[in-house]
N, C-alpha and C positions, 0 to 999 in steps of 0.2 A: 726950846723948840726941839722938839723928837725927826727923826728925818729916817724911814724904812729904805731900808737898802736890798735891793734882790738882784742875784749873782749865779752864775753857771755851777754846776754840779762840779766836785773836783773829777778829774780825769780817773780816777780808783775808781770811784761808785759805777761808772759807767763799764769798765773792766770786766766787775763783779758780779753785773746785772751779765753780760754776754756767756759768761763761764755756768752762770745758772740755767741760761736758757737753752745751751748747748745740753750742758749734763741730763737737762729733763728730757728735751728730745731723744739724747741716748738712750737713755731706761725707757723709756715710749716705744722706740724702735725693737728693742731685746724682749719686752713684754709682749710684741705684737708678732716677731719669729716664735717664739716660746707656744705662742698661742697656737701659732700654725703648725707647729711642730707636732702637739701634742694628739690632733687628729691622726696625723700621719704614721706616728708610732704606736699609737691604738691598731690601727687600720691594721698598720705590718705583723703586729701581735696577733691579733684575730685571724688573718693570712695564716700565718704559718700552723696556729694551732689548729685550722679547718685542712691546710694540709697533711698534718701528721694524722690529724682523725681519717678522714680519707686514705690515706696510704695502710693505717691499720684495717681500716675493712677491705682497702683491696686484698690487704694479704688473707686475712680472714676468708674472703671470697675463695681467693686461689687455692687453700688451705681444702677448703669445704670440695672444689670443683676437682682434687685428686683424690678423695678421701671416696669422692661419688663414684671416681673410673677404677680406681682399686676395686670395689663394692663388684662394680657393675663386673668386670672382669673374674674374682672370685666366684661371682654367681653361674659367669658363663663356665669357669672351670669346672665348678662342682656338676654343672647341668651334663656337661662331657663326659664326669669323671662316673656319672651315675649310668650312662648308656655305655661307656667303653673303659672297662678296669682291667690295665693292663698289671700282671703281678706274674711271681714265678720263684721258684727257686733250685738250687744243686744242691747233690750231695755227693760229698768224697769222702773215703776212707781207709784207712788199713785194717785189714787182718791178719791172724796168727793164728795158729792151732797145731798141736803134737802130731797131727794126720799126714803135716808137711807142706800145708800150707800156709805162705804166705807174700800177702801181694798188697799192692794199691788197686784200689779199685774206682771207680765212679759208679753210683748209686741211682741215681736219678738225676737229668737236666731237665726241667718241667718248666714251660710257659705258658699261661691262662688269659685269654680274653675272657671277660663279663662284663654282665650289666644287665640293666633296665629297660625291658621295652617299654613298657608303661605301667600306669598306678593310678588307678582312681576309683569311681563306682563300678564301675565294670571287672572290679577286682586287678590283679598285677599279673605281670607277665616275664619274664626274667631268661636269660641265654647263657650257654657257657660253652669257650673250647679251649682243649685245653691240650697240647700235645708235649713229646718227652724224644728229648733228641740224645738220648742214653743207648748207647746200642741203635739199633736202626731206628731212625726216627718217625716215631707213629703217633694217630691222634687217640688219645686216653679218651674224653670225653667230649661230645658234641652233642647237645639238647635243646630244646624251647621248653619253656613250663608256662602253663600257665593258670593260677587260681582263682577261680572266681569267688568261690567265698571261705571260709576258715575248714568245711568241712570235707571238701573236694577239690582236686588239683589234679592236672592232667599233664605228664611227662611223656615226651618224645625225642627218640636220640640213642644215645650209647653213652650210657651210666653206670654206677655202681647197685651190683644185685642185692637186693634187699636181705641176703642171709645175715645172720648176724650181728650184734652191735658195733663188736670193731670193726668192720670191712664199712660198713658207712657213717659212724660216726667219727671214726679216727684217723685222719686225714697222717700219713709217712711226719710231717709238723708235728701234727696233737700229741701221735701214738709215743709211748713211755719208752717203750723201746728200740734198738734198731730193727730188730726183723717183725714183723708180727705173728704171732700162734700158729706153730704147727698147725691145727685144727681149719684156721681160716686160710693158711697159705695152699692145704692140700687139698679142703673142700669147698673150699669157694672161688678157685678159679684164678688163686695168684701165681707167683710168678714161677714158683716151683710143685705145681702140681701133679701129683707121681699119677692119680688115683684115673683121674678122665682123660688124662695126657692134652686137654684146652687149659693154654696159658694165657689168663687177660687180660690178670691185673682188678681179679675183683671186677668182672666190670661183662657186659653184651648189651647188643642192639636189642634195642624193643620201645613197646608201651607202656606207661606209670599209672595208674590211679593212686593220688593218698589223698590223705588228708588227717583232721584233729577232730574231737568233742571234749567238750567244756573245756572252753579257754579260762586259764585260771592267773590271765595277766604275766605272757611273755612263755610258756607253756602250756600244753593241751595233756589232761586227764589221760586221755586216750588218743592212738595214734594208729595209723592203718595204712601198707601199702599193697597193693594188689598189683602181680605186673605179670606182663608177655614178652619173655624175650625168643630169637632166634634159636639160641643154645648152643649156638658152636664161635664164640669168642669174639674178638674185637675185628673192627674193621671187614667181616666177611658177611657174605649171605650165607641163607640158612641151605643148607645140602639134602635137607627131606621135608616134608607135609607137616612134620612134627614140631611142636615149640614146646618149649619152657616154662611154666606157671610156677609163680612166687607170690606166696602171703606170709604177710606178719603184721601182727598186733603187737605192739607196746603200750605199757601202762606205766602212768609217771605218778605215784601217789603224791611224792612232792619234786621239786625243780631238780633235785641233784640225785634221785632215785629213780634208777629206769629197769624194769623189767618187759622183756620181751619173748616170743615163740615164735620162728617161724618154720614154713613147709618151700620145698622147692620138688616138683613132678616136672620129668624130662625122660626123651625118648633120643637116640642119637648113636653115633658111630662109637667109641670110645678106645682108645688103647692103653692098654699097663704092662709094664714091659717090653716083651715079645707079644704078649695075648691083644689079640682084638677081639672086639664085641660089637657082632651083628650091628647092622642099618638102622635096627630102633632096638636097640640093649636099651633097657632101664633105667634109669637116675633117679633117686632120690636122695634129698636132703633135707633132714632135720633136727629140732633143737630146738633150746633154749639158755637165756644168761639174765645175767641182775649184775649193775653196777652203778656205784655210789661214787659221786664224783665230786666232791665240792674246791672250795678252796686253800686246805689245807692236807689235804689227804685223797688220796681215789682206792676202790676197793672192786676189783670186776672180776666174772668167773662166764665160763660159758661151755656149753657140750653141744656138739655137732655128730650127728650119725651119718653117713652114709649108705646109700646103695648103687653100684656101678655097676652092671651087668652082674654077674655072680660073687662079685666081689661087696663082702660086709666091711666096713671101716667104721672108727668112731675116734674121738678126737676130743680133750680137756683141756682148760688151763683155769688159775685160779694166778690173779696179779692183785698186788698192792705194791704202794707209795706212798711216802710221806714228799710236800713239799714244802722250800724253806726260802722266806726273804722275797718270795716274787719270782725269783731266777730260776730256783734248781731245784731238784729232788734227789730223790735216793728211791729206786724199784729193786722190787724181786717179782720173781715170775715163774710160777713151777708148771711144764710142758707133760702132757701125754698123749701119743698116738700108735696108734694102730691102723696099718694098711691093710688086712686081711684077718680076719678074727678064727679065720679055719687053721692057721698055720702057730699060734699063738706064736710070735715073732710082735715085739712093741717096742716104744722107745721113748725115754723119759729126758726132758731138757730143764736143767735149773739155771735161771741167768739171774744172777745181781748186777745192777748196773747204775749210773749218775749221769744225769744229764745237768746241763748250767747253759744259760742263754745270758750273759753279760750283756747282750746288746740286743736291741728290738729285731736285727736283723741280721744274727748270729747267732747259733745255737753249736753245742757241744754235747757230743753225747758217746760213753764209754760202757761196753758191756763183756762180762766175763761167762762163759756159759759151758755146766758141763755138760756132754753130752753120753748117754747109758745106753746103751742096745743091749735087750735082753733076747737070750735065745739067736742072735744071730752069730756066734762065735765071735764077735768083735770085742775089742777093750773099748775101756772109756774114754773120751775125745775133749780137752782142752782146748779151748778157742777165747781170743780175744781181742774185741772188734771196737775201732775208735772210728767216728764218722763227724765229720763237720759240715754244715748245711747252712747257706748263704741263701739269703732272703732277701727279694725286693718286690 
């Protein structure tokens, strides 16, 4: 006989079973933080990379929104700088010469407003003043222009007289050397003039007409001023009925080739020396010059005649220059004049000289010059003159 026997589990098996059921709950609980964890750290990921994007376009933004007031500011400068151009410069220098002298001098203190009145279809309009606080201080130039189209332009004011190439195209900056041509210093009204005894600086009150034909892209073929001034020098009114008439034609066959004629008729008081000349003595002025002027070299000549009351005058020069590197050159410049052609008394000037502008707004310039008087019992006159001229 068989007899089945059933009996409790040993006390191990039941141990076994509690440590299993523990452990799986454990790993159940870590898999279900894990789980939730893993939203949260996505979440934070996405977070922070939607703020670095954002933080780079704000900066982007603020980048863009000074870059805009710069602009905008710029625009207003230039709009300023177009209607009100403030500029100017000095000149100082020594001289020398055998005659016995020598000194420091000041040349010229010169300050300039310009600008823009306006520009558009109605053609442009343009201002300038310009005064020189050298010696007593006066106003050089005060004008309005205004051109309605390429071939006619209308000038009002106290300018420079249209005789000659150098007296308006060669600005004391431009000119090659320190003084400019016996010729245009004594018949055109600068500042040592023997012949009219009016010192003006190149320059009287009046009326302009000019203008151009065929524009050939930045110059005009042909060029025309026609004008009316007072005749008796700067800053004054006119003393009689009588005025001033000035023409000249220039022809420009190409950009750096200028030939010109001009006439000047005047009636006026005048004095040379001791002698005056009657309430409406006579004035004329005329001539012609050609000068080549490019970038590596200039080549200019010009003759002036005179008539002053009974006095005949006439007046030459022939200049060339080489320039070198941008900065500098090397001129010479051979001088002739005559104040009176009845007295045969003339006077011959040779200057070689060197200019250098190391700096946009520094120039250098040294000139050695001798000087011949023939027929007046004088010897010849050594001079040499260094002048430095600050620019802004």
């Amino acid at each position: 006989m068989y007899y089945l026997c059933l009996s409790s589990p040993p006390k191990q098996t039941n141990k076994m079973k509690t440590l299993l059921t523990t452990l799986s709950f454990t790993l159940l609980s870590l898999s279900t933080v894990a789980a939730q964890e893993a939203p949260e750290k996505a979440q934070a990921t996405s977070s922070t990379e939607i703020n670095t994007e954002t933080a780079s376009m704000s900066s982007t933004d603020s980048l863009r929104m000074r870059v805009e007031k710069l602009e905008k500011k710029a625009h207003v400068l230039n709009k300023i700088k177009r209607h009100l151009d403030i500029s100017g410069y000095g000149q100082v220098g020594y001289e020398w010469s055998n005659d016995g002298t020598s000194s420091f001098y000041i040349r010229r203190a010169r300050v300039s407003l310009s600008g823009e009145i306006f520009k558009g279809r109605a053609g442009s309009s343009d201002y300038r003043l310009q005064l020189d606080f050298a010696g007593s201080p006066k106003i050089l130039d005060i004008y309005v222009r205004y051109r309605p189209f390429n071939e006619l332009g209308i000038q009002m004011g106290q300018f420079k007289i249209p005789v000659s190439i150098e007296n308006t195209d060669y600005s004391p900056l431009k000119l090659e050397f320190i003084d400019y041509s016996l010729a245009v210093q004594r018949l055109v009204r600068m500042s040592c003039d023997e012949i009219s005894g009016i010192s003006s600086s190149g320059r009287d009150l009046g009326l302009q007409l000019y203008g151009g034909f065929v524009d050939r892209g930045g110059y005009n073929l042909i060029s025309y001023n026609l004008a009316v001034f007072n005749g008796n020098g700067i800053n004054l009114r006119d003393d009689n009925k009588s005025k001033d008439v000035v023409g000249r034609l220039m022809v420009r066959p190409v950009k750096d080739l200028v030939i010109a004629g001009y006439y000047q008729f005047g009636e006026g008081t005048y004095t040379y020396g001791e002698d005056t000349f009657g309430s409406y003595a006579r004035l004329r002025r005329y001539g012609g010059g050609i000068s080549y002027d490019c970038r590596d070299f200039f080549v200019r000549s010009e003759y002036i005649g005179g008539v002053t009351g009974p006095l005949l005058s006439e007046g030459a020069y022939a200049a060339a220059g080489y320039k070198f590197l941008g900065k500098g050159s090397v001129v010479a410049r051979f001088d002739y004049f005559d104040n009176d052609k009845r007295d045969n008394q003339y006077e011959f000037n040779y200057t070689v000289g060197l200019n250098y502008r190391p700096w946009k707004f520094l120039r250098l310039q040294l000139n050695y010059t001798l000087q011949q008087y023939c027929n007046f019992g004088e010897g010849n006159i050594h001079s040499l003159n260094f002048m430095v001229s600050g620019i802004f």
